[in-house]
C-alpha positions as CSV (number, residue, x, y, z in Angstrom):
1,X,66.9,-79.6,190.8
2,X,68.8,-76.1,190.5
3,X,67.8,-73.0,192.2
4,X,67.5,-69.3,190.2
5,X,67.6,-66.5,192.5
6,X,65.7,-64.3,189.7
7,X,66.2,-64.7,185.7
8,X,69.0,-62.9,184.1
9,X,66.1,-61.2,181.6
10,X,66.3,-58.6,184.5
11,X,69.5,-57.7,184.9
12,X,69.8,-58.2,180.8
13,X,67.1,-55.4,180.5
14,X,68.6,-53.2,183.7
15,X,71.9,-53.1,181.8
16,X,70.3,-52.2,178.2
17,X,68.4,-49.5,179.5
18,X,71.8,-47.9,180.8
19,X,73.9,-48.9,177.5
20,X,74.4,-45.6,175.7
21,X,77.4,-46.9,172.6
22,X,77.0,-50.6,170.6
23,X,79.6,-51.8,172.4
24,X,78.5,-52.0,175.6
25,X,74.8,-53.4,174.5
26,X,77.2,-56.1,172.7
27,X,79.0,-56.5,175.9
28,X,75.6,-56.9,178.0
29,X,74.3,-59.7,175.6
30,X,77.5,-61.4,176.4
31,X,77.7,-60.8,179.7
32,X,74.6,-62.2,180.5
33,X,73.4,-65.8,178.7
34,X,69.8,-65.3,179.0
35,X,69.3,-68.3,176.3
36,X,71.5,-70.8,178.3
37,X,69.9,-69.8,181.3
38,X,66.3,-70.8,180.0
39,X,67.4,-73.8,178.3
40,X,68.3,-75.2,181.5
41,X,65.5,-74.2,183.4
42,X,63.0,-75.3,180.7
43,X,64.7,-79.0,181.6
44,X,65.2,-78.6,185.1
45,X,63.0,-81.2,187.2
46,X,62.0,-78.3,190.0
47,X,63.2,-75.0,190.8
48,X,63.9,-73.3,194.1
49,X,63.8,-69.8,194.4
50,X,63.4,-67.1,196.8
51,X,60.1,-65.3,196.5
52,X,57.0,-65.3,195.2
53,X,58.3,-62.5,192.7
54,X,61.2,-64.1,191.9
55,X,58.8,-67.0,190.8
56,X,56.7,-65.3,189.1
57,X,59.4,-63.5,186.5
58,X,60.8,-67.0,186.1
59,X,57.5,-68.2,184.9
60,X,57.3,-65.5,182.9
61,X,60.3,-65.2,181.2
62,X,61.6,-68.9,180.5
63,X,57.9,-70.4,180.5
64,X,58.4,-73.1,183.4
65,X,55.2,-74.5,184.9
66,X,53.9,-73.5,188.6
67,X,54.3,-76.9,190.0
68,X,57.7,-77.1,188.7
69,X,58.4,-74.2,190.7
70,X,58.9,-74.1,194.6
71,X,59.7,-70.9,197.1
72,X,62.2,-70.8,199.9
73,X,63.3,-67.6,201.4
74,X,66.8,-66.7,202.0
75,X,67.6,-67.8,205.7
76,X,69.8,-66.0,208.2
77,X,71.9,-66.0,211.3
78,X,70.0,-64.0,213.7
79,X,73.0,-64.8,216.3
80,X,75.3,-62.7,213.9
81,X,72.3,-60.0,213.2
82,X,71.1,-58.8,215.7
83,X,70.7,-55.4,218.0
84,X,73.1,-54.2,220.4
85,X,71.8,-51.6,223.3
86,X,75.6,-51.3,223.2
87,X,76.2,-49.5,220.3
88,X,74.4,-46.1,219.9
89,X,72.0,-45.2,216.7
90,X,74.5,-42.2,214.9
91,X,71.9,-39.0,214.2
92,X,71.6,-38.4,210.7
93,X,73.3,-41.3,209.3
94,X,71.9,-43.2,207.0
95,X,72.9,-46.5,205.4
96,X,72.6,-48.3,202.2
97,X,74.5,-51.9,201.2
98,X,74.3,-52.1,197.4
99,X,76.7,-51.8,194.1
100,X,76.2,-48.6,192.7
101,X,77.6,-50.4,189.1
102,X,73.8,-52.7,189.3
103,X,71.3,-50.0,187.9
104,X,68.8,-52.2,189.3
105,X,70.0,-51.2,193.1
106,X,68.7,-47.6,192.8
107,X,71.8,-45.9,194.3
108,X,72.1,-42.6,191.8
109,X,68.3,-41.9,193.3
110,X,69.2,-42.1,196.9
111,X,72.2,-39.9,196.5
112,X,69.9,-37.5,194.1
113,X,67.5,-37.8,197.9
114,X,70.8,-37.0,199.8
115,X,71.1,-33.6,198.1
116,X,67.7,-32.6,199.0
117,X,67.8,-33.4,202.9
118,X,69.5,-31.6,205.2
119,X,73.2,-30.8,205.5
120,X,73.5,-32.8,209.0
121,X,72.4,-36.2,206.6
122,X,74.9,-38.2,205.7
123,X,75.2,-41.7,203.6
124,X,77.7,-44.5,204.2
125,X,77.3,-46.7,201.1
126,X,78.8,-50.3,201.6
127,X,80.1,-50.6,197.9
128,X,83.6,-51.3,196.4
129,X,85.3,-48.0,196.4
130,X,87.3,-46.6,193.7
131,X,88.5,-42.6,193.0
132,X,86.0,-42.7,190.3
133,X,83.0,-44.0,191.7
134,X,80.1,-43.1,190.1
135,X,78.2,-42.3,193.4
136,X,80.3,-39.5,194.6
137,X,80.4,-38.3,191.0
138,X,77.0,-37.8,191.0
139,X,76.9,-36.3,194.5
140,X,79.9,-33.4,193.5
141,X,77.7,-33.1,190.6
142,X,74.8,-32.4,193.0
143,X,76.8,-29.9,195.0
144,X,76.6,-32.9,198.1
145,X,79.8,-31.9,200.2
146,X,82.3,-34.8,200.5
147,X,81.7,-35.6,204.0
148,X,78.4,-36.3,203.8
149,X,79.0,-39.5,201.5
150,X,81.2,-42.5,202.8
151,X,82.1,-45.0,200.7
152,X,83.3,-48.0,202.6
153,X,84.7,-50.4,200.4
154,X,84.4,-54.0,201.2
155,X,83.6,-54.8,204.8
156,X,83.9,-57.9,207.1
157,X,80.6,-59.1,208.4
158,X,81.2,-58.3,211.9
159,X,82.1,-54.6,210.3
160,X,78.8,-54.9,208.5
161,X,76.5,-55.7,211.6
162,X,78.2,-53.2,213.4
163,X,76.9,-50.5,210.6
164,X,73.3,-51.9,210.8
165,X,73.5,-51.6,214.3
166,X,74.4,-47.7,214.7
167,X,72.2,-46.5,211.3
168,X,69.6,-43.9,212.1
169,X,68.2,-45.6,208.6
170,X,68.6,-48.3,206.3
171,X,67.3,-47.5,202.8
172,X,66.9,-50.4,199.9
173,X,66.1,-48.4,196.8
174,X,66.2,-50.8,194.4
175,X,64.4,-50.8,191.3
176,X,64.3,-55.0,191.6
177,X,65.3,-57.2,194.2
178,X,64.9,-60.9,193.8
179,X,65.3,-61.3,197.6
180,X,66.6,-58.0,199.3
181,X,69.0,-59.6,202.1
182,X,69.9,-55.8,203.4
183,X,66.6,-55.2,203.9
184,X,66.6,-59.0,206.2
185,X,70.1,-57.9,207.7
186,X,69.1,-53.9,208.7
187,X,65.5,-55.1,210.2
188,X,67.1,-58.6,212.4
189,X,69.6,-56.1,213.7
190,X,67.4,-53.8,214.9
191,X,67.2,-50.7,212.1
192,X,64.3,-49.1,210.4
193,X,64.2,-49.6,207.3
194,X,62.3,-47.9,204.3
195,X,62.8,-49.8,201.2
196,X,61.1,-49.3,197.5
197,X,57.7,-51.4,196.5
198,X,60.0,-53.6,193.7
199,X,60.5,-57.0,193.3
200,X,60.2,-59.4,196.6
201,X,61.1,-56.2,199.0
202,X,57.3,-56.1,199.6
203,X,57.3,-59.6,200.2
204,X,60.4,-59.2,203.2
205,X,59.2,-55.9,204.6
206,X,56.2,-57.9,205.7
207,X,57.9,-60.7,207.2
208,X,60.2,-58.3,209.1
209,X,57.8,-55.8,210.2
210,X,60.2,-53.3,210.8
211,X,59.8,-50.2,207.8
212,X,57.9,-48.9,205.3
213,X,57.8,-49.6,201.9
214,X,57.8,-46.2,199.0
């Protein structure tokens, strides 16, 4: 028994479509070992995973049988996530928790959103930071003044609560999630959220019951 969280077909394909030279399509096929990763599933007694889209990719891609697949959603520690009446909502700020380097996360089409709202908006994006981050590239590019886009590096968890807890908004605009633990995190701590219809967000959105879904 093994779990999948989704099948590496998606991040394979996510990565092809943003490949623009041979070498980097070479270096996506060996970065991610679709082939080893069906072979073992095709073999595997059950699978867990944690959605219902999840499973249905799985099926699809590496032809495993329904009853040899089982769903069980990500759990988490609503004593660590939660709201605080302590800590104030911060006007305008909005807050996304994703890689930019993942095409599938959608981060280049929130900061192309940032540059259409206004000026008072701003993004903290919880993301490994570097001076040439492809996220505030794209925002200089956009004419999206400096302040308005925070880049936080890695965070503690307690730092990362504390974010959820004083963001106007959480967005998730991934173009797949497998899961979508942000979207888990920003609602069980008290933040709206408004997430994209991909992958299992739809699925977690209505479990949480606290954002929209675009």
């Amino acid at each position: 028994v093994s779990t999948i969280h989704h099948p590496l077909t998606i991040d394979r394909r996510a990565s092809f479509r943003r490949d623009t030279k041979l070498s980097e399509a070479v270096g996506t096929v060996e970065f991610h070992p679709v082939g080893m990763q069906r072979f073992v599933a095709r073999r595997l007694d059950a699978i867990i995973t944690s959605s219902h889209a999840s499973a249905g990719e799985i099926r699809r891609d590496f032809a495993v049988s329904d009853e040899r697949l089982h769903m069980l959603g990500n759990g988490l520690d609503t004593e660590l996530f939660r709201p605080d009446a302590q800590v104030a909502r911060a006007p305008g700020e909005i807050l996304c928790v994703g890689r930019t380097s993942d095409p599938n996360k959608g981060v280049a089409f929130l900061v192309r959103a940032l540059a259409k709202l206004p000026p008072d908006v701003r993004l903290v994006l919880v993301d490994e930071d570097h001076p040439l981050h492809d996220a505030r590239k794209l925002a200089a590019k956009l004419g999206v003044a400096p302040e308005r886009l925070r880049i936080t590096g890695r965070v503690e968890t307690d730092e990362l609560v504390r974010l959820y807890q004083r963001a106007s908004l959480v967005v998730v605009p991934s173009l797949y999630e497998g899961f979508g633990l942000p979207a888990t995190e920003a609602m069980a701590c008290g933040a709206p959220v408004v997430a994209s219809r991909a992958g299992a967000l739809p699925e977690v959105m209505e479990t949480g019951g606290g954002g929209v879904l675009v």
